[in-house]
N, C-alpha and C positions, 0 to 999 in steps of 0.2 A: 504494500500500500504506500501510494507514495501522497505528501501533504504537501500544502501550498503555505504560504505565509504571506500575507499581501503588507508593503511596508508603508501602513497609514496610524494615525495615531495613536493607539496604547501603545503600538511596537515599536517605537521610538525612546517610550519609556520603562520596557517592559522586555529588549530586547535577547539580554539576556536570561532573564528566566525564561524563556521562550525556546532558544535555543540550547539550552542545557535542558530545560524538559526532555524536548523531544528528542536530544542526543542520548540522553543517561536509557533513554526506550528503546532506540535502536532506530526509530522510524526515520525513514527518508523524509527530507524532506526541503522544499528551494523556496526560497524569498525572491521577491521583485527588489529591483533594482530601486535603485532611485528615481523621481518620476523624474521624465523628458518632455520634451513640448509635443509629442508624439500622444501622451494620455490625455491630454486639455483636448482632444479630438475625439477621445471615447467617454466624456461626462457626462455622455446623455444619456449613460447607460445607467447615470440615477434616473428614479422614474419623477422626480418632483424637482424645481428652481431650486427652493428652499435651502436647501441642508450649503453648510459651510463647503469652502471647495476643496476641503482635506476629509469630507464624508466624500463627495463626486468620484474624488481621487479616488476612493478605496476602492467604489465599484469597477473605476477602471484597471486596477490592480488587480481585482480579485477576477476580473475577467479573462486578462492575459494568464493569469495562472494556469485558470479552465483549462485554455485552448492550449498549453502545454501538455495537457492531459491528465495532472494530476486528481487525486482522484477524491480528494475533498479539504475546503478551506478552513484553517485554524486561526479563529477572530474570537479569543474570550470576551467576554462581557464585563467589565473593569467598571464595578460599582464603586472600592472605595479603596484607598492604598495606604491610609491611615485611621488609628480608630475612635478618631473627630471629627471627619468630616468625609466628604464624598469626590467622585472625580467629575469630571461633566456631562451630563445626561448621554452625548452621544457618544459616546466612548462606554454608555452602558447598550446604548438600543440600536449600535454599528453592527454585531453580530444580525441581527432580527433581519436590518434595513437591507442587508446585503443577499440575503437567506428570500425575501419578499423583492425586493429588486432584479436581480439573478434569478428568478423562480430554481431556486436550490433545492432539492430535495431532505429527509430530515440527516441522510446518511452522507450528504454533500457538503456538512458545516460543523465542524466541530466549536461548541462555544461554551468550554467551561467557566466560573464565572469566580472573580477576586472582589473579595470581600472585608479588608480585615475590618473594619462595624461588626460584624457578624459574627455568630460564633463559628469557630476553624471547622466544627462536623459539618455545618452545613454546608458553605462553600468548598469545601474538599473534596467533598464527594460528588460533585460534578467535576473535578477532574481527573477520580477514580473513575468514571462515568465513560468519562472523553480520552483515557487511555482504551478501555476495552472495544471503544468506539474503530481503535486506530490497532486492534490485532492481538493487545496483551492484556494476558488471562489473571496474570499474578498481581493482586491489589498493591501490596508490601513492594512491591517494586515499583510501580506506579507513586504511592504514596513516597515511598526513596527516591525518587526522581523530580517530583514538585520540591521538597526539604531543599535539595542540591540547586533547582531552579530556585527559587528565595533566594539562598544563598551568594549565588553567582549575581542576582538583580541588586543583592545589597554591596556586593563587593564590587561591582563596576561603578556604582554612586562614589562610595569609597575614593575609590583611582581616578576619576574623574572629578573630584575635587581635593585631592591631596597635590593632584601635578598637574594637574590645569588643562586637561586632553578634553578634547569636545566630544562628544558625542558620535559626532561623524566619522574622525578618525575610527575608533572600535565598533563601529557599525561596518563600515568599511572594510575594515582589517580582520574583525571576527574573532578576536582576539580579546579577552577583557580579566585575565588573570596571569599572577608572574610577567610582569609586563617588562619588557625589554628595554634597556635606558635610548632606544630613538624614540621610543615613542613618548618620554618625558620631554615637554615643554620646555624649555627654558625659560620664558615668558610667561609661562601659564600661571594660575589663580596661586600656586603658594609665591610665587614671587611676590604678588599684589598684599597676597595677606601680610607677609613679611617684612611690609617696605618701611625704612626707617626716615620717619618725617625728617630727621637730619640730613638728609645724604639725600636730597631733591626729588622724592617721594611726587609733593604737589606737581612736579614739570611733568614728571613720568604720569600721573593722574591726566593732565590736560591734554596728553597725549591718546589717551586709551578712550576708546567707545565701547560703551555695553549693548548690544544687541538683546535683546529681550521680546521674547514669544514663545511660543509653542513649538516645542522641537519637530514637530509633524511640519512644521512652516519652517524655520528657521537653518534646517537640515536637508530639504527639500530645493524645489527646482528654483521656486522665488530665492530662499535666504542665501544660495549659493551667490549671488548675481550681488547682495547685499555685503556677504561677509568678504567676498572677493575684494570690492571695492573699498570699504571701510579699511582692510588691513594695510592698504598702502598708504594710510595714513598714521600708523600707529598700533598699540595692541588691540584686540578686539577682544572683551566680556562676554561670555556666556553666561546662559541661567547654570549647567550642569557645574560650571566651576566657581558657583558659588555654596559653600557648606550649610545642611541642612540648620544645624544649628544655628548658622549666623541670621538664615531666614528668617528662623522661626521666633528668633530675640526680637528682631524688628517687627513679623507679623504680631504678637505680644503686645505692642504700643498700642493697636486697635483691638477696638473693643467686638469680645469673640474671635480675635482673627484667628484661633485655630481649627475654628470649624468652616473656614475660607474652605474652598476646594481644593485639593493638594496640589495639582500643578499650576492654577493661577494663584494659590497662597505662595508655594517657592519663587512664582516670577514677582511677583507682588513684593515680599522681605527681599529678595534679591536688590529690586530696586533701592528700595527703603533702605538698603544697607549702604551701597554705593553711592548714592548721594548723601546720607546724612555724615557718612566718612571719608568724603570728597574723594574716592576711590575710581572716580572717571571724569570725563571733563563733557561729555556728551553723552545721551542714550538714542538708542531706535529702539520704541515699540513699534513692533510688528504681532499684527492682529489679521484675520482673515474677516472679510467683509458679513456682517451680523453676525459676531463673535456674540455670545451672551457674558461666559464670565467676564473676558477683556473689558466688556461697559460698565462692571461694576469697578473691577480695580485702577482704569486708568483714570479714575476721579483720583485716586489716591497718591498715585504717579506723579500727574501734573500739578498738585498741589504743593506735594512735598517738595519737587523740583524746582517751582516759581520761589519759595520760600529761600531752598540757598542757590539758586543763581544757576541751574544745571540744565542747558538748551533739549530742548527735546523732539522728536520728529517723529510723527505717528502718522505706519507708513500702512496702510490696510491693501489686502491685493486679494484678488477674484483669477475668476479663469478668464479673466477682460485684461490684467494688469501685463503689461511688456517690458521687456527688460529695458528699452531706452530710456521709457514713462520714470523705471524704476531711480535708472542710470541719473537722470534728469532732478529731480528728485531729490537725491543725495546728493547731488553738487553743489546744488540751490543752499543744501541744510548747512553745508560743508562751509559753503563760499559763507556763510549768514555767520557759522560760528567763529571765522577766522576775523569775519569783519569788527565783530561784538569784541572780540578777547575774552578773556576769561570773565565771572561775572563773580561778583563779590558775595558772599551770603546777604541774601536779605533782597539781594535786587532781582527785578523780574526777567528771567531769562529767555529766548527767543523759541516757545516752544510751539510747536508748529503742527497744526492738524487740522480736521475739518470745519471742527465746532469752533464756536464760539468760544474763548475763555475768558473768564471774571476774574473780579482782582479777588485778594486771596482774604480780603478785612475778614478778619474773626475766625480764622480759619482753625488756629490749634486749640484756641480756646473751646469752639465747638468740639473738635478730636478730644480733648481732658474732658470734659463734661459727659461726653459719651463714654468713654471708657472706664471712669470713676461712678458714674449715677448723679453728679452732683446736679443740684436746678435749686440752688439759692435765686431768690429774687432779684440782690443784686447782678448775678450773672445772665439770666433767662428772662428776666423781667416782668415774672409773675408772681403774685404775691399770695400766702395762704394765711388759712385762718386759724387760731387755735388749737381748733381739732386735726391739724392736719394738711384738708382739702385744700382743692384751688377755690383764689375768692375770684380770679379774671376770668374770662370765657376761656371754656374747652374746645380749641378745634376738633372736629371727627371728621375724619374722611369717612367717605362711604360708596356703597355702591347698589342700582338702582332702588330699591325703596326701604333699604337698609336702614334710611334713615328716621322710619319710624320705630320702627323697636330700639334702638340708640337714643333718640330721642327722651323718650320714656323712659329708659333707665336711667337718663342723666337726669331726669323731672325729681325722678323719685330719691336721687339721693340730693337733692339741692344742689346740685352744679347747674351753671352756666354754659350752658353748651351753645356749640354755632357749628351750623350745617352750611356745608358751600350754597349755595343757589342753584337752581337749572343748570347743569353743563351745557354749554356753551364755545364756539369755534373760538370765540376771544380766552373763554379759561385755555384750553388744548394749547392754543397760539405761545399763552404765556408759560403751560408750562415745558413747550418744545424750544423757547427760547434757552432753558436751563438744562433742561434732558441732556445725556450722555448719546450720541449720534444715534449709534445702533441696541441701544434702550428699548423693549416694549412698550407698546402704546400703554397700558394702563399705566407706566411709571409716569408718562408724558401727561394723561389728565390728573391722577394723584399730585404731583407738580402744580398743573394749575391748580387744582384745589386749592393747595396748602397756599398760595400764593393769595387768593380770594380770603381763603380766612383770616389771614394775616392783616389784611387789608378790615376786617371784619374788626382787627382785637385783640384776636387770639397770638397770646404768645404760646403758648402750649398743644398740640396737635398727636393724637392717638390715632393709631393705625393697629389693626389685625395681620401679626404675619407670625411666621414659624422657619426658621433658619434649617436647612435639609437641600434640597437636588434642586429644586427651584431657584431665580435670582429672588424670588420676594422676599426672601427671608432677610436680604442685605438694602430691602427701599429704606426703612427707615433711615438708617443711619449716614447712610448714602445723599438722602435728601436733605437731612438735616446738614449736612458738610457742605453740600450746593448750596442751596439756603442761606446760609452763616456766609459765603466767598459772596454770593452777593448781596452780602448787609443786609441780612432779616436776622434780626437776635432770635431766634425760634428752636424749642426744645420738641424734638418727636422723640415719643415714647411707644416704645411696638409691645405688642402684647401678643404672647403666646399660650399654647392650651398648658394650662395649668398641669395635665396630668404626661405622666404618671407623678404623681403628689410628691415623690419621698425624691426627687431629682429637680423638679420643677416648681412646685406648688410652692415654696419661700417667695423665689424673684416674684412667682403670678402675683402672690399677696402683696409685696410690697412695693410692685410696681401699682396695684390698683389702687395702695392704702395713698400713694401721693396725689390720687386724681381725686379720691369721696371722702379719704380721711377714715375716722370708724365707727360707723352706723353700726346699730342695734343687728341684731341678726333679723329682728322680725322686718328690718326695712328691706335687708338685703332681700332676704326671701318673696317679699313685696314683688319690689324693685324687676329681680330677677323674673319672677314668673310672669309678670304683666309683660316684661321685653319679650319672652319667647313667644309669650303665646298671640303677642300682636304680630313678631315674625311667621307664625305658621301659618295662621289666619290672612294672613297678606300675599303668601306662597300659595296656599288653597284657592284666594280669589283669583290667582293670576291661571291658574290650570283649569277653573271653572270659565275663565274668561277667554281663554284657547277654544275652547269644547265649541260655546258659541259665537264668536267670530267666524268657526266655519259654517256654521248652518244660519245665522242669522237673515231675514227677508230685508230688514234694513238697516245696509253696512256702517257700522259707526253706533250701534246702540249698546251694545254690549263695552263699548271702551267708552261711553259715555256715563253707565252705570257705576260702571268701575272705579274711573276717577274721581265720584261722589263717595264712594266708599271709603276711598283714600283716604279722603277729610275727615269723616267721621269716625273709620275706629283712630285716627292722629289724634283728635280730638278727648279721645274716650278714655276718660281718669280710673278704672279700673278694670278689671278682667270680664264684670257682667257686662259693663257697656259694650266693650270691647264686641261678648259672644253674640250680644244683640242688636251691634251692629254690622255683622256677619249672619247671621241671621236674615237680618231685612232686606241683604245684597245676593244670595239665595231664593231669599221668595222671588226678588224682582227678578233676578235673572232668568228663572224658569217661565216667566212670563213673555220673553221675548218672542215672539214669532218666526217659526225658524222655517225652513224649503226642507223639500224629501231629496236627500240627493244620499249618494255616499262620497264621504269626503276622500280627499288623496292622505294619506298617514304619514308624515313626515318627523323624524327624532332629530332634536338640536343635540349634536356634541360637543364635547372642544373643555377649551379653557372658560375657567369659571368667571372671570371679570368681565372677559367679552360676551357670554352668555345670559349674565345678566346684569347687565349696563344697556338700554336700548337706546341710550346716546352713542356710545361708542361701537354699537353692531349696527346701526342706522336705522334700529326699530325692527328688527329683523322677524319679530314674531308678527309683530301690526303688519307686516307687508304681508307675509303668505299669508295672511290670515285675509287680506282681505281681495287675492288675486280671483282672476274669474274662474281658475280651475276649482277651488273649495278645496281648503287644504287644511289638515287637524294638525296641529303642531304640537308636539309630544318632548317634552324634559324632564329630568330627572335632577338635573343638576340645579338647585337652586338651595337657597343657608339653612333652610329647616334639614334637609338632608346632607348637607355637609357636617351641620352642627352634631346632627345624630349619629354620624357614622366615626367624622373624626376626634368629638369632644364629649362627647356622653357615649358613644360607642351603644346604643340600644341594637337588643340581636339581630329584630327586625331589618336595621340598614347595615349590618356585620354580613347579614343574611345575604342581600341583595347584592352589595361589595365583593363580596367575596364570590358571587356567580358569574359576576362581571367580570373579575381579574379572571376566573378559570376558562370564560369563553374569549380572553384574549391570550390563553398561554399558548393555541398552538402556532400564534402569531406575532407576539411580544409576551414572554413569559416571566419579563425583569422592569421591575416600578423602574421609569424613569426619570419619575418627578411629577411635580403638577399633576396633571389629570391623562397624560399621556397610555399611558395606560389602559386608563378605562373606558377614552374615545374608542381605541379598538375593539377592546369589549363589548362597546353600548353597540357599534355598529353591528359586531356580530351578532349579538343580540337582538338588534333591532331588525336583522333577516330570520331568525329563528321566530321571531312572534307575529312576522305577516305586514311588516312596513313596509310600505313602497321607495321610501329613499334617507340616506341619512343626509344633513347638512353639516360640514364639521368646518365649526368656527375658531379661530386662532388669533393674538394679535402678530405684526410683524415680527421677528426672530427669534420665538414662542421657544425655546430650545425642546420641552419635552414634547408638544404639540408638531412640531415638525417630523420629528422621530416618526409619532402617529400620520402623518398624514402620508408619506413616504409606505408605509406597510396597508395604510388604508386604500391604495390602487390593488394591493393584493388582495384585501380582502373584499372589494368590490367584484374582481374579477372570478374568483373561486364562489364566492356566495351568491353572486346574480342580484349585487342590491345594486345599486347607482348611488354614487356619493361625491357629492360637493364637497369641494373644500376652501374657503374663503378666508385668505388673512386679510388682517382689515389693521389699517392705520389713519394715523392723521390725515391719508390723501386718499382715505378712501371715501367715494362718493357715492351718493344714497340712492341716485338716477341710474349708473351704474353697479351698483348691487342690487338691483328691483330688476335688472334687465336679465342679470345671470341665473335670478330667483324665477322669472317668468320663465325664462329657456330652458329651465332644469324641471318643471313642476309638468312643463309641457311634454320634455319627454317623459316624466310618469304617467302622464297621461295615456299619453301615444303607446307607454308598456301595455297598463294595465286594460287598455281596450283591446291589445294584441294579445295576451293574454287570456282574457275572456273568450275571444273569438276563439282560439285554440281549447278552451275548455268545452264551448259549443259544439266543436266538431269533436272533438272526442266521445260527447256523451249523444250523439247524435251515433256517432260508428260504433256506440256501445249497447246505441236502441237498435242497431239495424244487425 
């Protein structure tokens, strides 16, 4: 049996245990080379735009392998490579994409999966799994061959930053133990570590460029054309010859940075090391075009950089980017930093990228306050009372009618809350002015929000996130750091699920006791059940208000019932009013006069903000709901069911969760964040119970959502459902997603009449 190895992202980082696995087994087996401009020809053999051009790349790796003949591809699935934090979704959901891409069969792909989060049995044994997969019978052996592969992946990190070798070298050479003195550096990272500030250390510094990205990039066809160029000007910095330890010291200064992602947390402390130990005189971020982590941490980058004086050039490249473009580029950064001279700490130095950048007022001060907890009044600008609480208004983000069960819990404990206003093209406008380029749209309206409330009052601002595979977990803090560079003294506070109690339920407490102080238990429990149960009651109206928008005689009655409902349970001071104003929006709704038809059954997937924000999906339910086809729009995804599944965990949605993840395992069988996931699932699902089409909605560079939508053309094509898939951004318009909803609904149409007619003649050949 011979294996293939395609050389795209984990295996840059992973390369050695990779090759010592499948050495220590016996098995044959050939890697691809490094890509050539030869593979930016075969990218289409991803089946979706979407995915980063180092997932594209892999297809076209994993394709040349095929056609060599080999006789199945080994792409594990690399969840987590430390036991804090995760690696990046597509480095978890690469195996699957390529397996649904490739229409690969199950014996065509080997993809055991690394885990350390996890306990070692579990992940192990998929690749006790993925030896017998590949010929060997003896577990013990198998199991002695991962041990040696660790082993080898931690002692090439090792030599790789004791002598300064890149990466590429022992990729190249195949060679990464007992290392022979040519392949020691002379130049390399111990020289850098070693440098004695007496003996002209700072010249040598001004001298040297750190290149910084992703070794899948940096190693690759672009970073050659980069690092070629750059060294004729002096030394050139790697991330691999930067020591974990030194990372992880400066990842430390931010608050949580160790549950960063492993390889954007080592580029990240890398940086953060080099510049605050004047250890370069210049960097290049390189990032590939809708990078997800790269948008979280190059806020952090350019900040620290502007602060001492450290030019920076952030160089993003697609399967569009040329090496002239590249060449061109670098000379422009080159000629700018020769022109500057060196910059002094403290001054703003020429950093150079798409966006916009802001001046840096308030910058660390925000950074201390975040990474300490501290929100003294003098510092944040809001003042509390006695007990505790805030006495200034509370900003809350929120999202679509979120904001009344928020509301009312803030009623009930005496806080001051302020809800943004109607979203708005001017909120989005303002807050794409501060957004990170290749950011998701909901950080972009989150941003305006918080910008609106500020304007409101509100020095203080909560938000719901949970730090894990997603970037949400890193808005707050993120925003609060943009925020503060452009002069708003503003404190976000993120709020995570309390449980499990004995890890987390301290911070949950004590981050809530700084917003309400400490109420009675009877208020909380008040407080509390009137919030949920005005959210459930608000999620029921909106499914009752689906049902009839499709069958209604006249369009617009049922969304005009609705939004009086709105008013009244917002208005309703306790749980009875609440039930009886829920109640009287039931009786009326049954009264509407509805047409006999049967409706087209369509299920919304996707990411959960654009799913339910009908400002930022362009009202996506109001449009099918009211096309001439008659369409029932079906979700599942809305906060009474998120709240149950991920924060009270009731069996009920444990239930339902769980039949979802198993109808997406024989197609994505590894969380890769977000909701990615359980899009696959919902669609399989939603051909299993007689839907006529799935819609699956995404914001721009959705990282787990792209994952999904990439394995969703397979799962369309095998199950016979038809599925949309819509990312939607700032520039996405509402005339043109109503044209793609009408040509999508049309052809369920056109199915399901064709369909019919075929059931006609069958039962017609069955009477005769």
């Amino acid at each position: 049996m011979q294996i293939g190895v395609p050389r795209a992202l984990s295996f840059y980082y992973l390369f050695a245990l990779y090759r010592t696995f499948l050495g220590e087994l016996g098995v044959r087996f050939i890697e691809t080379p490094a890509s050539t401009a030869r593979d930016l020809d075969n990218l289409r053999l991803c089946p979706t735009d979407e995915p980063c051009i180092s997932v594209k790349m892999a297809f076209a790796h994993g394709a040349s392998l095929l056609s060599k003949g080999v006789d199945a591809l080994f792409i594990p699935s690399v969840v987590s490579l430390e036991p804090d934090n995760y690696c990046c979704p597509k480095m978890m959901g690469l195996p699957s994409m390529v397996k649904a891409g490739l229409e690969l069969g199950d014996s065509q792909i080997i993809s055991p999966v690394i885990d350390l989060k996890d306990h070692p049995r579990k992940w192990e044994s998929t690749w006790i799994e993925a030896g017998r997969k590949m010929g060997i019978a003896d577990d013990s052996r198998i199991r002695d061959a991962l041990c040696k592969g660790l082993a080898a992946w931690k002692q090439a990190e090792h030599d790789m930053h004791r002598f300064g070798i890149s990466l590429r070298r022992l990729l190249d050479r195949g060679q990464y133990r007992n290392l022979p003195g040519d392949m020691v550096s002379r130049e390399g990272f111990s020289t850098v570590c070693a440098w004695d500030e007496a003996s002209g250390a700072q010249s040598r510094a001004v001298d040297s460029t750190a290149v910084m990205g992703h070794a899948y990039l940096i190693h690759d066809l672009f970073g050659d054309t980069i690092i070629k160029y750059l060294s004729d000007y002096g030394q050139v910095i790697l991330p691999e010859m930067i020591p974990r330890d030194k990372s992880r010291e400066e990842l430390s200064t931010i608050f949580e940075g160790e549950k960063m992602w492993t390889n954007e947390g080592h580029i990240l402390g890398s940086c953060l090391y080099l510049i605050r130990n004047r250890k370069v005189g210049r960097i290049v971020l390189v990032t590939a075009f809708a990078c997800g982590p790269l948008s979280i941490i190059e806020n952090y980058v350019f900040s620290e950089a502007e602060r001492h004086g450290i030019p920076v050039l952030y160089l993003c490249v697609d399967e569009h980017t040329g090496e002239a473009g590249l060449i061109t580029r670098l000379e422009a950064f080159m000629d700018s930093c020769r022109s500057r001279g060196s910059s002094r700490p403290g001054e703003t130095a020429g950093c150079i990228k798409h966006c916009k950048l802001d001046s840096p007022a308030g910058l660390q001060e925000g950074l201390t306050q975040a990474a300490q907890g501290q929100d003294s009044a003098a510092q944040t600008g809001f003042a509390r009372s006695t007990s505790g609480s805030v006495q200034s208004p509370v900003g809350i983000v929120t999202m679509g009618r979120l904001d009344i069960s928020l509301s009312a819990l803030m009623r009930e404990f005496g806080v001051e809350a302020r809800i943004p206003k109607t979203l708005s093209e001017d909120m989005v406008n303002a807050g794409r002015e501060l957004a990170p380029e290749f950011i998701c749209y909901p950080m972009v309206v989150l941003l305006g929000q918080m910008r609106a409330l500020i304007e409101q009052g509100a020095s203080l601002i909560i938000m719901v996130q949970g730090k894990g595979k997603c970037r949400l977990g890193w808005y707050a803090q993120v925003m609060e750091t943009i925020l503060r560079r452009a002069g708003y003294p503003v404190r976000v506070l993120a709020f995570d699920s309390p449980f499990p109690l004995r890890s987390r339920g301290r911070e949950f407490f004590s981050t809530w006791k700084r917003i309400v102080g400490g109420p009675r238990l009877n208020t909380i429990i008040r407080a509390v059940a009137l919030a949920l149960q005005k959210q459930t009651l608000v999620d029921r109206s909106q499914d009752v208000l689906r049902e009839v928008r499709a069958l209604e005689q006249v369009r617009g009655a049922g969304d005009k019932r609705y939004n009086e409902f709105l008013m009244e349970i917002d208005r309703a001071r306790n749980m009875a009013e609440a039930r009886r104003a829920f109640a009287s929006y039931m009786r009326d709704m049954k009264t509407i006069l509805r047409v006999e038809h049967e409706p087209l059954k369509v299920l919304l997937a996707g990411e959960i903000y654009v799913i339910n924000e009908p400002f930022v999906n362009k009202d996506v339910e109001k449009t099918l709901g009211s096309l001439e086809q008659r369409v029932r729009v079906y979700r599942t995804l809305d906060v009474t069911n998120w709240l149950n599944c991920r924060i009270f965990r009731t069996p009920g949605a444990i239930m339902e969760y769980r039949k979802t993840v198993d109808a997406a395992a024989g197609y994505l069988p590894v969380d890769v964040g977000g909701h990615g996931q359980e899009s696959v699932g919902e669609a399989v699902r939603a051909s299993m119970s007689g839907m006529d089409g799935v819609v699956h909605l995404f914001p721009f560079t959705c990282m787990p959502e792209i994952i999904a939508q990439s394995i969703l053309v397979k799962v369309s094509q095998d199950l016979d459902i038809p599925v949309l898939s819509l990312m939607v951004s700032e520039q996405t318009g509402a005339a043109g997603l109503r044209t793609r909803l009408e040509a999508f609904c049309d052809l369920l149409e056109g199915r399901r009449k064709k369909l019919g007619q075929s059931q006609i003649s069958k039962e017609r050949m069955a009477g005769t």
